[in-house]
N, C-alpha and C positions, 0 to 999 in steps of 0.2 A: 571861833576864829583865833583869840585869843590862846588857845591850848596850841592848836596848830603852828606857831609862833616859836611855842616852847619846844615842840617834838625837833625843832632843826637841832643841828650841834653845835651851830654860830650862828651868831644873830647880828645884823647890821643896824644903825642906826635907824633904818625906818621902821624895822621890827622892833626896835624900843620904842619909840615914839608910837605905836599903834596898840603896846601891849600896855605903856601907862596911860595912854590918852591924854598926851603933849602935845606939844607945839615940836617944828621943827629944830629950832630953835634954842628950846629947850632943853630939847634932848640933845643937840651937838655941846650945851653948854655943861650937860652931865657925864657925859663920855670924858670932857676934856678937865673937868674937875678932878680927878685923880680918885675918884672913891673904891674904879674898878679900873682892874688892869685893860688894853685894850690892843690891837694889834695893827699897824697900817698897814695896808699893801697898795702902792700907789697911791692913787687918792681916796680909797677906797676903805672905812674902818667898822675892821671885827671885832666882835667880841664873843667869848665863849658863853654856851647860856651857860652853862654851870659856875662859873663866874656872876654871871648874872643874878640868878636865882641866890646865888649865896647872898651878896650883895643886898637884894633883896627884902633877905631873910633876918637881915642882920649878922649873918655870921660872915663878916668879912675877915 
């Protein structure tokens, strides 16, 4: 399930939250930390995995 996650090309909060296995919570308070850029549309917040994964990976 988790690879399935990553196959999208943007990932919303709950697919970060299901891919670290957090809290909701959590995961809105890591999105808003500035670590990785992110995108709003509405109420609604994207992020690119590729972003992600860098992140991630360390190479931010």
């Amino acid at each position: 399930m988790n690879q399935d996650i990553l196959n999208k090309p943007v990932l919303d909060v709950e697919d970060i939250q299901k891919y670290l296995g957090i809290g909701k919570r959590q995961s809105y308070e890591l999105v808003h930390s500035g670590e990785f850029h992110f995108v709003k549309i509405g109420r609604r917040i994207k992020i690119s995995t590729e972003v992600f994964l860098k992140w991630l990976n360390g190479s931010n």
